[in-house]
Z-matrix of the N, CA and C atoms (Angstrom, degrees):
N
C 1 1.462
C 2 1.527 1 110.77
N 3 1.257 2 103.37 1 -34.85
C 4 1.867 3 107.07 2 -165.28
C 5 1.808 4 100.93 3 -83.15
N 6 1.375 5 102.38 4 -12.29
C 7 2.023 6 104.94 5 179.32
C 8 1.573 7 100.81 6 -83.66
N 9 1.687 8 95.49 7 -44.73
C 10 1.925 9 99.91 8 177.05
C 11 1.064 10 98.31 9 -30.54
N 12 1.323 11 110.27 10 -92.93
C 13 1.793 12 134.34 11 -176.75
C 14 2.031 13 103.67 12 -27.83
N 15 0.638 14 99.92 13 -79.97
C 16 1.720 15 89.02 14 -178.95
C 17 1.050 16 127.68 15 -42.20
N 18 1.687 17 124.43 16 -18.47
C 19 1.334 18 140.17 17 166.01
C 20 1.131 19 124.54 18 -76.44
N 21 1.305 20 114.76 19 -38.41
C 22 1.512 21 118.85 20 -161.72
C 23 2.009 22 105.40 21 -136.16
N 24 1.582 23 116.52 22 7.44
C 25 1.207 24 92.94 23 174.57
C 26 1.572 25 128.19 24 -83.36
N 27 1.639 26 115.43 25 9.39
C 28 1.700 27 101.81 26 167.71
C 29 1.660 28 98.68 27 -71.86
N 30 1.431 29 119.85 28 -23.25
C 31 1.558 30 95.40 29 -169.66
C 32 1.518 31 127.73 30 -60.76
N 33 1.637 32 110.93 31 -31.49
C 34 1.568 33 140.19 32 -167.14
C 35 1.879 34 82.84 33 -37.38
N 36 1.280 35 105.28 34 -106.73
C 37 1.175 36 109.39 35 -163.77
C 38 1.881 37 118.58 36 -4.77
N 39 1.540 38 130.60 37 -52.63
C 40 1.511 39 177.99 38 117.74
C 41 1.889 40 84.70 39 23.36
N 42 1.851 41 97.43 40 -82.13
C 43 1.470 42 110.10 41 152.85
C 44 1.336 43 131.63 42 2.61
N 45 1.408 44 81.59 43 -88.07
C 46 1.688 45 111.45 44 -161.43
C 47 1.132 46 101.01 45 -74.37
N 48 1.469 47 125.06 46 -43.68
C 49 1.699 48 108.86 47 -173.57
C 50 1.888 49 102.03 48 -68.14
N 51 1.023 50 123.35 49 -30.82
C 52 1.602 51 127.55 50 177.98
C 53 1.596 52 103.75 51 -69.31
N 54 1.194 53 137.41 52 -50.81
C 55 1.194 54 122.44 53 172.94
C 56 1.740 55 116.04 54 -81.54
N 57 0.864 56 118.19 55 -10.48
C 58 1.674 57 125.08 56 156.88
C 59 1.532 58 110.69 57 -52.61
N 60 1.282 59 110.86 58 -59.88
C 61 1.493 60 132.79 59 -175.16
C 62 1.561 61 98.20 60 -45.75
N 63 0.850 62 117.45 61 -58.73
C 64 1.843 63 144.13 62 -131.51
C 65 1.941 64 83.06 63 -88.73
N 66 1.092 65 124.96 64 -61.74
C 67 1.110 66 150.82 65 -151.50
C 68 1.546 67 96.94 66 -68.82
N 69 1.268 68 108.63 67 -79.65
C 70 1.438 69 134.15 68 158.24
C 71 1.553 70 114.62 69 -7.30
N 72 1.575 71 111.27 70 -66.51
C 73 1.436 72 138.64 71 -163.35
C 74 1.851 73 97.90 72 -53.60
N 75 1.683 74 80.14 73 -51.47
C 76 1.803 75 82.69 74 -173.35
C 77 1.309 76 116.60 75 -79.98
N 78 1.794 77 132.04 76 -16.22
C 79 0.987 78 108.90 77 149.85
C 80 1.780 79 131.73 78 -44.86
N 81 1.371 80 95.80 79 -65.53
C 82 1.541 81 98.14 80 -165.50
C 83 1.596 82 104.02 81 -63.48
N 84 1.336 83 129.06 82 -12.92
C 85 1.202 84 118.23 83 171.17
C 86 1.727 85 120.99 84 -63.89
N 87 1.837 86 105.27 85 -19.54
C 88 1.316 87 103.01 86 169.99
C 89 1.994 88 104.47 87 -105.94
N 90 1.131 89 111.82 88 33.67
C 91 1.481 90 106.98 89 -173.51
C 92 1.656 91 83.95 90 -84.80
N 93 1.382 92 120.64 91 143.02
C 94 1.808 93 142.32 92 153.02
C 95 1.243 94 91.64 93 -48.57
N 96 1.182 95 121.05 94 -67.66
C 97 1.462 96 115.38 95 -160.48
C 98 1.992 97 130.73 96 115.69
N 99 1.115 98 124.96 97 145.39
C 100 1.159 99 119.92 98 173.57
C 101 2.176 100 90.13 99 129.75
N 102 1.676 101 89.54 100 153.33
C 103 1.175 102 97.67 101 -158.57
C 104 2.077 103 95.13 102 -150.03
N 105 1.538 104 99.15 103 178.77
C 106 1.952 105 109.33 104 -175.28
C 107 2.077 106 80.44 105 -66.38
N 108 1.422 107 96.88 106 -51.33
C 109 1.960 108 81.63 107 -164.38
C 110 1.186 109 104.70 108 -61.91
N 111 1.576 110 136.86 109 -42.97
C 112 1.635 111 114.30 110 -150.18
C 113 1.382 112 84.66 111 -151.77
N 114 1.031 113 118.78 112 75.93
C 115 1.819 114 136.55 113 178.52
C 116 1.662 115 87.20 114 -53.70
N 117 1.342 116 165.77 115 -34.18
C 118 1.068 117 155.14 116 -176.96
C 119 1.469 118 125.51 117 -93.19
N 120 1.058 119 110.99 118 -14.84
C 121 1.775 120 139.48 119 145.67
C 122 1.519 121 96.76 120 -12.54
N 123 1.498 122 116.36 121 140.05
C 124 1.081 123 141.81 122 -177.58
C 125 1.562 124 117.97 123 -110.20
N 126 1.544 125 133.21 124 111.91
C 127 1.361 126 111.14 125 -166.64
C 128 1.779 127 113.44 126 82.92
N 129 1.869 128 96.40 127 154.91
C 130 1.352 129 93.89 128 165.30
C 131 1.889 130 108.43 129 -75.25
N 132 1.375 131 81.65 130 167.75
C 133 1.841 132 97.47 131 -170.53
C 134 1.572 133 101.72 132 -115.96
N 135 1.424 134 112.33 133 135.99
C 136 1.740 135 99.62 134 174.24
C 137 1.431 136 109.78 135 -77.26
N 138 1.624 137 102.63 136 -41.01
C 139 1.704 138 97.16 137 176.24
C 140 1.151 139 116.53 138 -106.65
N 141 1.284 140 137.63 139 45.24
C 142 1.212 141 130.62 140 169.07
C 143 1.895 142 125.56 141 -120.36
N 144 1.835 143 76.45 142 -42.40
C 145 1.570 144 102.97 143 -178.87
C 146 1.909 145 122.12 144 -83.78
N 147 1.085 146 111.64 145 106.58
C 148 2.061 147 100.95 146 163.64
C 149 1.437 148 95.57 147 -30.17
N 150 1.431 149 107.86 148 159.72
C 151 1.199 150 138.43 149 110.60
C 152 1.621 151 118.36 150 0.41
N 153 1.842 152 89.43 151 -111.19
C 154 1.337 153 75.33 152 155.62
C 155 1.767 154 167.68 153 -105.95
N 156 1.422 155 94.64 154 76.51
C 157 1.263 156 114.21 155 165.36
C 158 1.262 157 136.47 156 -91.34
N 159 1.642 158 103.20 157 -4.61
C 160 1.359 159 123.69 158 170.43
C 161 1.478 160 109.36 159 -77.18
N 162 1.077 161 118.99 160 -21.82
C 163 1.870 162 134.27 161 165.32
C 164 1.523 163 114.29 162 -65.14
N 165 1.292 164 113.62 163 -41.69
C 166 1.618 165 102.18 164 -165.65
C 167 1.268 166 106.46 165 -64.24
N 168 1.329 167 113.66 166 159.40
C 169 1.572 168 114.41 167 -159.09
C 170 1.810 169 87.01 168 -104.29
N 171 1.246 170 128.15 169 -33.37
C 172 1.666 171 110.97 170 160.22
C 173 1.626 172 111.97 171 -109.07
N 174 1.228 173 109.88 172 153.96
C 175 1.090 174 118.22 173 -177.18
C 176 1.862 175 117.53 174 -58.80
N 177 1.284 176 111.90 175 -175.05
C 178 2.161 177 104.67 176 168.32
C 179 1.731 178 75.04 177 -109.82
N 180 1.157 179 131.74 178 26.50
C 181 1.589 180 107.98 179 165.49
C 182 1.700 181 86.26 180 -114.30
N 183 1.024 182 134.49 181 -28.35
C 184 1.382 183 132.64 182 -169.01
C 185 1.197 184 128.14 183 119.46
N 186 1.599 185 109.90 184 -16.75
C 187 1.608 186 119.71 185 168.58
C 188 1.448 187 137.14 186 -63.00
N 189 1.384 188 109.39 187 146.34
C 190 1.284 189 91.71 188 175.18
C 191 1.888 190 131.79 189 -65.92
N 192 1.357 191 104.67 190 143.41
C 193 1.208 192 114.58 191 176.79
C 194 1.593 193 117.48 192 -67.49
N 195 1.639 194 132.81 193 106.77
C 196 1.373 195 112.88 194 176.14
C 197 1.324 196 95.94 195 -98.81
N 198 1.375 197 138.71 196 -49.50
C 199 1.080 198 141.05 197 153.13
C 200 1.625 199 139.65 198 6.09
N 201 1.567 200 96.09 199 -32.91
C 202 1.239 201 107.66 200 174.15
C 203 1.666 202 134.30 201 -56.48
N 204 1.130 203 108.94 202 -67.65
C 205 1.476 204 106.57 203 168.63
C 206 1.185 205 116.63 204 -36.66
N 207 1.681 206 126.33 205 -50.04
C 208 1.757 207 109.11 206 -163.84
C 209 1.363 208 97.00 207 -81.85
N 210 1.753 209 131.70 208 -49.98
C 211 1.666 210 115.72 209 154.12
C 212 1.625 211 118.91 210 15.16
N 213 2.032 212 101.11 211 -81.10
C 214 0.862 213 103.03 212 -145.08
C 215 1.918 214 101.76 213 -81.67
N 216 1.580 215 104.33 214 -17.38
C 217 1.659 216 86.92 215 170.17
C 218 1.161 217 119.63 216 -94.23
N 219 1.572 218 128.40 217 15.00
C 220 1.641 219 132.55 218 142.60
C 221 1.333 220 111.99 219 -60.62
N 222 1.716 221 128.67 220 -38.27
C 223 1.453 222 114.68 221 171.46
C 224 1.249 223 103.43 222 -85.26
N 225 0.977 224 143.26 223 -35.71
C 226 1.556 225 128.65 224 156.94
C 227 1.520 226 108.29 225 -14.03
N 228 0.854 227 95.21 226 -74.96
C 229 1.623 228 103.35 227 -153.68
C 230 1.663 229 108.75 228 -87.45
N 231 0.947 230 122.95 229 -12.26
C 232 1.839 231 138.90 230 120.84
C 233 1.683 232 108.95 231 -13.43
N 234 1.781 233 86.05 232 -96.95
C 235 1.921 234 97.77 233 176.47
C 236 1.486 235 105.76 234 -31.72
N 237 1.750 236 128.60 235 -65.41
C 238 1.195 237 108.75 236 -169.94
C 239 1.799 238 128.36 237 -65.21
N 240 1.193 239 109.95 238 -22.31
C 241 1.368 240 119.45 239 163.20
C 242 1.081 241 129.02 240 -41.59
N 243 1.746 242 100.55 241 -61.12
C 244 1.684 243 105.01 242 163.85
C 245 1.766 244 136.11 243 -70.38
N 246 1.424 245 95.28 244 -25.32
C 247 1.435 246 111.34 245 151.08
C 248 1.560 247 119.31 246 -40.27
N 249 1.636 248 108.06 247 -62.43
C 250 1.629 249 102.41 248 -170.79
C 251 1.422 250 110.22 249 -94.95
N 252 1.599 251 108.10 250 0.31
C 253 1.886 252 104.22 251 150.43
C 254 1.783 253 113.15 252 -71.11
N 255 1.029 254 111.93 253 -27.19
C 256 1.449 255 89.77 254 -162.72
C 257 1.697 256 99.97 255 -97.30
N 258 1.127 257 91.50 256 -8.85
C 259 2.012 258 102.73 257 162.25
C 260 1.351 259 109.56 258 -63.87
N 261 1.134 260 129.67 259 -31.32
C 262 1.393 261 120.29 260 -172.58
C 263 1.135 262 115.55 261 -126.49
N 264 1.671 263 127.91 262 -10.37
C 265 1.202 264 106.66 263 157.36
C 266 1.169 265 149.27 264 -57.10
N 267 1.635 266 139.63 265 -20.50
C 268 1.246 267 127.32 266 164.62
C 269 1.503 268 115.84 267 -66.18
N 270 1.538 269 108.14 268 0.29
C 271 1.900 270 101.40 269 172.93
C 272 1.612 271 111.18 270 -68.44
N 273 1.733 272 109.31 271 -13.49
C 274 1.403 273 100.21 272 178.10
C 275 1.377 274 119.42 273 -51.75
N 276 1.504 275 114.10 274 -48.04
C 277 1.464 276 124.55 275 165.97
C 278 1.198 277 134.82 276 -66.46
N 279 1.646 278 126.81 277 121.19
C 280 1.564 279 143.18 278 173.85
C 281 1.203 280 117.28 279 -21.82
N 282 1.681 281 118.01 280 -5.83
C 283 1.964 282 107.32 281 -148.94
C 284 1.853 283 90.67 282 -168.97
N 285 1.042 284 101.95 283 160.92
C 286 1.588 285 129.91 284 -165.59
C 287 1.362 286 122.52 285 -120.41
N 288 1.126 287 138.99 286 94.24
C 289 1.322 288 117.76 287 -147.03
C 290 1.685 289 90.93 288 -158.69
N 291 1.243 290 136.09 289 -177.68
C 292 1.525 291 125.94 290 177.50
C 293 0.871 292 108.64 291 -60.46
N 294 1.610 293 145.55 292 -72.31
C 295 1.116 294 140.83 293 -127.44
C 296 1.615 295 96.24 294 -83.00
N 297 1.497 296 117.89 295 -2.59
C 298 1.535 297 130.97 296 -168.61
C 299 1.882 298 79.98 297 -76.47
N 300 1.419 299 98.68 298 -56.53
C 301 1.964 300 91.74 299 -157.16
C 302 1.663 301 96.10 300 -91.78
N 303 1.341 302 128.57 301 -3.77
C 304 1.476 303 112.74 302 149.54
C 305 1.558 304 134.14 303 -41.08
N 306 1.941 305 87.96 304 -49.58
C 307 1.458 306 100.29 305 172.07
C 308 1.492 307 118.95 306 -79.46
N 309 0.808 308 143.83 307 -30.59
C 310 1.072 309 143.59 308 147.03
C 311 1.288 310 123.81 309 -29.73
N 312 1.157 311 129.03 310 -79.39
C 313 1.555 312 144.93 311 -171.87
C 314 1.103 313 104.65 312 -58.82
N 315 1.398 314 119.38 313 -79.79
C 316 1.248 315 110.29 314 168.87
C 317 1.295 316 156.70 315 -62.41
N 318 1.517 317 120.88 316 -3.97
C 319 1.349 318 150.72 317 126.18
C 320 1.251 319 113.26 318 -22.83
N 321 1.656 320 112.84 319 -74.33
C 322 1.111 321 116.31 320 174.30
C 323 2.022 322 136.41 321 -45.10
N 324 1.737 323 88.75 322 -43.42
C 325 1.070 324 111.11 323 160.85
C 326 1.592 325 124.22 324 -46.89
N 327 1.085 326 103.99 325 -43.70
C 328 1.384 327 103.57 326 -162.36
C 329 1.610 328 101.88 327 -92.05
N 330 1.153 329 126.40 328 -7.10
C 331 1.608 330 139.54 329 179.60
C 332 1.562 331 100.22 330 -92.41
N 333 0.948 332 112.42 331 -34.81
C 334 1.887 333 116.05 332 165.56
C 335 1.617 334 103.89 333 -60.79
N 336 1.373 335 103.70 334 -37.68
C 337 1.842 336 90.24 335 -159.22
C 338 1.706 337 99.97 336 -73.67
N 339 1.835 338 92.45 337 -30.59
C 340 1.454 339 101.84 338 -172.44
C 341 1.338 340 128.02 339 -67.88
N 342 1.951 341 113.60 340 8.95
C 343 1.017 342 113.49 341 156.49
C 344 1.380 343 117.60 342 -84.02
N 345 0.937 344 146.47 343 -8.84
C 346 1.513 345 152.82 344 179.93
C 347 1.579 346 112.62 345 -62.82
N 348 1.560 347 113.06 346 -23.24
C 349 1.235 348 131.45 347 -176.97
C 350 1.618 349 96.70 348 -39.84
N 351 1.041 350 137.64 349 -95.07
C 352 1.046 351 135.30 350 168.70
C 353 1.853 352 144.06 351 -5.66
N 354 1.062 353 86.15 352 -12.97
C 355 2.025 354 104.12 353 171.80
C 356 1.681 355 103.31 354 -93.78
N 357 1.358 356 94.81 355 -175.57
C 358 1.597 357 104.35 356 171.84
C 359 1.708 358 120.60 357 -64.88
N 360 1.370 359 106.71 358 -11.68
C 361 1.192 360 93.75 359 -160.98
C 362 1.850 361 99.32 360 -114.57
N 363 1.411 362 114.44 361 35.99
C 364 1.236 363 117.08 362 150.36
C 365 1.628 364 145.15 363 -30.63
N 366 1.109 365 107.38 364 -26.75
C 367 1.402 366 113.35 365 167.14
C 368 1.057 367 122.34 366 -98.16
N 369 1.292 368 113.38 367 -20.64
C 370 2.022 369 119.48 368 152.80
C 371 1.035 370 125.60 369 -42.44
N 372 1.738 371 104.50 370 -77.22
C 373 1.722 372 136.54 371 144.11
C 374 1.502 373 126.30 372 10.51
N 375 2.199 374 107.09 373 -55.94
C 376 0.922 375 144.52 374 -151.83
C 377 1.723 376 89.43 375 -89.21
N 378 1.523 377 105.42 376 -89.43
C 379 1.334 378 92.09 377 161.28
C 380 1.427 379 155.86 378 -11.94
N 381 1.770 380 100.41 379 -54.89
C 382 1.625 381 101.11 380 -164.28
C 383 2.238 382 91.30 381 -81.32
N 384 1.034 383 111.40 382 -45.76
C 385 1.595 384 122.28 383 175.56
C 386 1.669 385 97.67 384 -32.49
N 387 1.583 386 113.44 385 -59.36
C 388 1.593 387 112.95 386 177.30
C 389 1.819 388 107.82 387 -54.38
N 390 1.294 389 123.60 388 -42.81
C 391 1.449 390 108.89 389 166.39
C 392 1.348 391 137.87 390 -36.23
N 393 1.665 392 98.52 391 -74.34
C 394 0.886 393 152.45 392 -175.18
C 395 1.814 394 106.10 393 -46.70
N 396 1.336 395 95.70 394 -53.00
C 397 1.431 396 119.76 395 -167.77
C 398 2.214 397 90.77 396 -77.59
N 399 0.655 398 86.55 397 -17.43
C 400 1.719 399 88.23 398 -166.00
C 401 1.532 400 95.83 399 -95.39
N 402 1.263 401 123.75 400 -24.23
C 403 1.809 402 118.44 401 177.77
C 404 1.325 403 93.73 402 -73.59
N 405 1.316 404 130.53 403 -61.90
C 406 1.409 405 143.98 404 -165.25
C 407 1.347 406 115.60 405 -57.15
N 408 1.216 407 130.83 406 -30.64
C 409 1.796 408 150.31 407 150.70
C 410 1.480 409 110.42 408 -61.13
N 411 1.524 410 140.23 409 -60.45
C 412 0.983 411 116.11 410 155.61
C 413 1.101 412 158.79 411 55.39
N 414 1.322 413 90.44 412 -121.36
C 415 1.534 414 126.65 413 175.86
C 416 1.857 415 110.42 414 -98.38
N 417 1.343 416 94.93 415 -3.40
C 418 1.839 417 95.29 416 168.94
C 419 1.480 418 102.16 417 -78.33
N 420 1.443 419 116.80 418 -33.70
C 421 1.288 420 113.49 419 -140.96
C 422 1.757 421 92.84 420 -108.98
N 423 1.481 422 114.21 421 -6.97
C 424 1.410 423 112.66 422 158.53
C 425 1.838 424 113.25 423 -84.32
N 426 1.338 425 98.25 424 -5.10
C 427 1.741 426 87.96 425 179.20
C 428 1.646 427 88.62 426 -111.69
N 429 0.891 428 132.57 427 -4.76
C 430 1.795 429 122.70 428 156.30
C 431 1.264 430 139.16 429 -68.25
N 432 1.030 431 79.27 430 -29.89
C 433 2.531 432 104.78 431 164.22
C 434 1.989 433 98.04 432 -50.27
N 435 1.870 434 114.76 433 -47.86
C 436 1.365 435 122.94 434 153.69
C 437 1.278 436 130.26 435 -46.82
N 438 1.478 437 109.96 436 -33.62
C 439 1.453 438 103.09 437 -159.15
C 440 2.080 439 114.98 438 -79.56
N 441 1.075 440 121.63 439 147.52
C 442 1.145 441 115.94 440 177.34
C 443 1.479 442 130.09 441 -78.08
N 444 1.196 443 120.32 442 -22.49
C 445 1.816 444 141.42 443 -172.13
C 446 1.509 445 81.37 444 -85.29
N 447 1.505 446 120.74 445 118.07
C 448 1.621 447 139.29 446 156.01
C 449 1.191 448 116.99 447 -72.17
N 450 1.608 449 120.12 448 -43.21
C 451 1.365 450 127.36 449 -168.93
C 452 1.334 451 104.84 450 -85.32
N 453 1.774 452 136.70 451 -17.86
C 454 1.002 453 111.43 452 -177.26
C 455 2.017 454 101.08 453 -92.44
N 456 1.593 455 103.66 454 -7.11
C 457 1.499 456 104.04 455 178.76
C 458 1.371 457 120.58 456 -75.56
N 459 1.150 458 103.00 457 -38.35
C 460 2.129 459 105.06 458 155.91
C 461 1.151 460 99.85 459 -53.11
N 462 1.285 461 129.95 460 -69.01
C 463 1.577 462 115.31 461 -158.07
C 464 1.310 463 112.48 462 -69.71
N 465 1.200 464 135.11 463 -0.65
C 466 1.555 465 134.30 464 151.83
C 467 1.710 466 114.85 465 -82.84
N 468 1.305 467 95.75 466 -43.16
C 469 1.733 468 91.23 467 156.76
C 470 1.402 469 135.21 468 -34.01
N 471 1.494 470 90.48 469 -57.33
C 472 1.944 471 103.08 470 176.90
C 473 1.125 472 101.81 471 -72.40
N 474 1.083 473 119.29 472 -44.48
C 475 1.706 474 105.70 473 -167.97
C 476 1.566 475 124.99 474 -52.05
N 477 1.629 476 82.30 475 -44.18
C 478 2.014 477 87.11 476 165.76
C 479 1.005 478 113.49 477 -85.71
N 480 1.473 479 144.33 478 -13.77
C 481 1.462 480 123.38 479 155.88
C 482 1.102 481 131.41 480 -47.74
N 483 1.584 482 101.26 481 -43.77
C 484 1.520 483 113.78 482 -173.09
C 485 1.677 484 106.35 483 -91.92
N 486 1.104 485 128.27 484 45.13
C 487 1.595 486 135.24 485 -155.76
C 488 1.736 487 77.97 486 -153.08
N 489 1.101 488 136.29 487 -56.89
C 490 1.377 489 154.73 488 -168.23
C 491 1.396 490 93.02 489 -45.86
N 492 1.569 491 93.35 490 -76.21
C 493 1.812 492 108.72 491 -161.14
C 494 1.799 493 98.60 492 -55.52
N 495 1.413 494 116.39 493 -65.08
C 496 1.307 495 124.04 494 -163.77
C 497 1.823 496 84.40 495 -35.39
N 498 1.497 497 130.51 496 -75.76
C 499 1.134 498 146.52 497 -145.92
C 500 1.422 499 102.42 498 -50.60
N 501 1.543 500 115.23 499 -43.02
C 502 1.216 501 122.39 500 176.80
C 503 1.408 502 120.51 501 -55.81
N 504 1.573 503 97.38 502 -58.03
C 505 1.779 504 101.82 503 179.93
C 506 1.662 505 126.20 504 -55.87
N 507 1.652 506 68.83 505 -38.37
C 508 2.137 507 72.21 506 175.34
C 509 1.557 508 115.10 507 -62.04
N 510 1.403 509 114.57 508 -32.48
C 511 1.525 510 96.59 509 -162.59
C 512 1.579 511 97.15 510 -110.80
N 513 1.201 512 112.52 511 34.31
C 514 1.574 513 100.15 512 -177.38
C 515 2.096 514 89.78 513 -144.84
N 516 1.366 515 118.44 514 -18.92
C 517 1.241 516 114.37 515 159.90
C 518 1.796 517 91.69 516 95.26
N 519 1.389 518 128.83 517 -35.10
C 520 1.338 519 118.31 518 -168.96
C 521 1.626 520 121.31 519 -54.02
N 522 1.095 521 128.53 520 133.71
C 523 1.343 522 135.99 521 176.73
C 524 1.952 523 99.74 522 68.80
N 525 1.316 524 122.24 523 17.20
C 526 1.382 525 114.94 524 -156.90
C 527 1.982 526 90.60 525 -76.40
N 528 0.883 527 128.22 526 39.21
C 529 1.791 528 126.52 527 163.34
C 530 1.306 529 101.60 528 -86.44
N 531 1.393 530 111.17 529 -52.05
C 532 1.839 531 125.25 530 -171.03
C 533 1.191 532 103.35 531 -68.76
N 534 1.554 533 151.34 532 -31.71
C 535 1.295 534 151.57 533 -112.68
C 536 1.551 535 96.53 534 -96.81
N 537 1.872 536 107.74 535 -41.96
C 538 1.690 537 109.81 536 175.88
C 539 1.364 538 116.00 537 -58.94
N 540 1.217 539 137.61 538 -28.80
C 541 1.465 540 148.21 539 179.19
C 542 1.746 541 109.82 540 -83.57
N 543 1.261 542 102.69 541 -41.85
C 544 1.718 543 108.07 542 -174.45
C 545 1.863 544 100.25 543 -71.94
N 546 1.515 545 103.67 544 -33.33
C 547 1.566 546 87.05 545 -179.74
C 548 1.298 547 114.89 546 -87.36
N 549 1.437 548 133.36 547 6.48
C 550 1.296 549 133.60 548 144.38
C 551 1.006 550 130.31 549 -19.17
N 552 2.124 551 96.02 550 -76.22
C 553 1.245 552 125.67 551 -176.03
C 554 1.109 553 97.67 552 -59.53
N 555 1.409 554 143.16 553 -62.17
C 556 1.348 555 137.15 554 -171.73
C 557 1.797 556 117.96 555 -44.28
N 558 1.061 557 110.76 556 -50.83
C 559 0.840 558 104.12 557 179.47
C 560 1.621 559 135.87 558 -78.72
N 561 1.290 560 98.69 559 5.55
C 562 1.606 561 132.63 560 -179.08
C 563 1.612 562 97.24 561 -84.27
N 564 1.491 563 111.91 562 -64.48
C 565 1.903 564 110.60 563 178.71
C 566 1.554 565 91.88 564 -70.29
N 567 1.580 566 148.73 565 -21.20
C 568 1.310 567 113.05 566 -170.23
C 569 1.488 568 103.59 567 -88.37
N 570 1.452 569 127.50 568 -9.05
C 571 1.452 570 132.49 569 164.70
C 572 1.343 571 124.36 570 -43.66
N 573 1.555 572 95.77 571 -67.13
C 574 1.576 573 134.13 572 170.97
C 575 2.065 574 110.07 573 -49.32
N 576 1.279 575 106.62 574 -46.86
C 577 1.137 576 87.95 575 168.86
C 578 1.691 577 124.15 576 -100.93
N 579 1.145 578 115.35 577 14.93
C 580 1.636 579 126.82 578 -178.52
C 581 1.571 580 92.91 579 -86.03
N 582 1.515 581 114.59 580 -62.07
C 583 1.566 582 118.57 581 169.09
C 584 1.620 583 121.34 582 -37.83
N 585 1.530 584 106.20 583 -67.81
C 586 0.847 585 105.69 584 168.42
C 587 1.923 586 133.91 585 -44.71
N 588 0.668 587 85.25 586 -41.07
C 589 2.152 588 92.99 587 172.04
C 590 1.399 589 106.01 588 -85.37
N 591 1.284 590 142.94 589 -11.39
C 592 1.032 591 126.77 590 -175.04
C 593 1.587 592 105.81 591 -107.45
N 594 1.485 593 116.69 592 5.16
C 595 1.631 594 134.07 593 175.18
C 596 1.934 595 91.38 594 -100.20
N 597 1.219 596 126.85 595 -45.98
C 598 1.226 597 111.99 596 153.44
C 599 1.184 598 134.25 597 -44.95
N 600 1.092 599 118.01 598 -54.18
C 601 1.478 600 107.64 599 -164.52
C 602 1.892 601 93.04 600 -85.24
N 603 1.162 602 148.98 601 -20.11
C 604 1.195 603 153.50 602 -173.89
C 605 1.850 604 93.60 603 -77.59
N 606 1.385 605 110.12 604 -39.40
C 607 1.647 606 105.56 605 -178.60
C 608 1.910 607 92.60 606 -61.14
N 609 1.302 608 94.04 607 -55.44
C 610 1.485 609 80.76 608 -142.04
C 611 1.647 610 88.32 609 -84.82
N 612 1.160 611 148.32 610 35.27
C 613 1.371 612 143.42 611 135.84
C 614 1.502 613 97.40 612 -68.98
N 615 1.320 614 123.90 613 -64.06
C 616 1.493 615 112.84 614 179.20
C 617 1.038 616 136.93 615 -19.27
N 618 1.666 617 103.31 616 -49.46
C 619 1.903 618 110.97 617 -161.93
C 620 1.574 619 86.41 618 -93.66
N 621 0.865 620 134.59 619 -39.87
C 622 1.803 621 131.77 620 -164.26
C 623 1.705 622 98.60 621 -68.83
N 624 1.561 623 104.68 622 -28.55
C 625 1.678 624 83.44 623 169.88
C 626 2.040 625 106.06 624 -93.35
N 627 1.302 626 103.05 625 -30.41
C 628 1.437 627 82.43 626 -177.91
C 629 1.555 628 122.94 627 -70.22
N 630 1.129 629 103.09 628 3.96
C 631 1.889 630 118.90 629 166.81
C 632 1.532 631 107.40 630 -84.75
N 633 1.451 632 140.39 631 -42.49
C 634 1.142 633 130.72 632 165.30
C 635 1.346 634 125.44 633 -66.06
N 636 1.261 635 103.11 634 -26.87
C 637 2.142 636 116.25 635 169.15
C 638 1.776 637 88.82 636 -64.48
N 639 1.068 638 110.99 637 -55.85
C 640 1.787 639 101.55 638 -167.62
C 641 1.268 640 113.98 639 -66.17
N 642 1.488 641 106.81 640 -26.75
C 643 1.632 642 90.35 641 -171.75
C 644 1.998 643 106.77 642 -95.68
């Protein structure tokens, strides 16, 4: 079990966001429907509805939620996804150093809290993750000024930009009509780059073992 795991854990994250997806789909495919824009809305909405709104146990139209349970073990299995991304992201980098197990730890940390998303106290949740999530970025993005791959450093760029804005709109309410559609997109580049780093660090697990076979 412990060779499994050393072999194959950059894929988990890879996984999990694919069975998240999968999982997910069929919730909101049984969501009633209704949302903050069109509380009488029929069905989930791509631009109307969160995420998670497939969780609330009544609808903003007033219906009951059946949807809920599988919802909530799509963020299940979400939280752990992002959990074993932020486990392995500082392997992108050559070297070990604090801000290596800043990101780490506290990454992780904050993907634990981000299972809580799902209770009443979601807009807390929402918040402290935007903190939380911003210590843990950081110090990634001071050991990325190092890193050599440009294209995957924009796409960590956007991701926290667009992590910024979402964060902004939510807790300040401005433009919050667009916010169900914008966290789409967001969450479309935070896919793209979770995949993406976890094909890194799986490359370069490769060559670091086919260097110990050689030597």
């Amino acid at each position: 079990m412990k060779e499994f795991y050393k072999r194959y854990y950059p894929y988990f994250p890879i996984l999990g966001m694919g069975l998240y997806l999968v999982v997910f789909t069929l919730a909101a495919m049984d969501y009633p429907g209704g949302s903050e824009n069109v509380p009488s809305a029929m069905g989930y909405s791509f631009f109307h509805n969160f995420l998670c709104d497939v969780m609330n146990p009544i609808t903003q139209g007033g219906l009951y939620n059946s949807a809920r349970s599988l919802a909530t073990v799509s963020h299940l299995i979400l939280s752990a996804t992002m959990i074993s991304f932020f486990y392995l992201l500082p392997e992108i980098f050559s070297w070990n150093n604090r801000n290596t197990k800043i990101i780490r730890y506290v990454g992780m940390f904050t993907m634990t809290v981000f299972i809580f998303m799902y209770t009443s106290f979601h807009d807390h949740i929402v918040t402290a993750t935007g903190i939380l999530g911003t210590f843990a970025l950081i110090p990634f993005f001071i050991e990325m000024k190092k890193f050599p791959k440009g294209y995957l450093k924009n796409l960590a760029y956007t991701c926290f930009a667009l992590s910024i804005v979402v964060f902004f709109i939510f807790e300040t309410k401005i433009g919050y009509y667009y916010l169900p559609f914008l966290q789409k997109i967001t969450f479309v580049f935070d896919a793209w780059w979770v995949i993406w780093v976890s094909l890194i660090v799986q490359k370069k697990k490769q060559s670091n073992d086919l260097i110990r076979v050689s030597a």
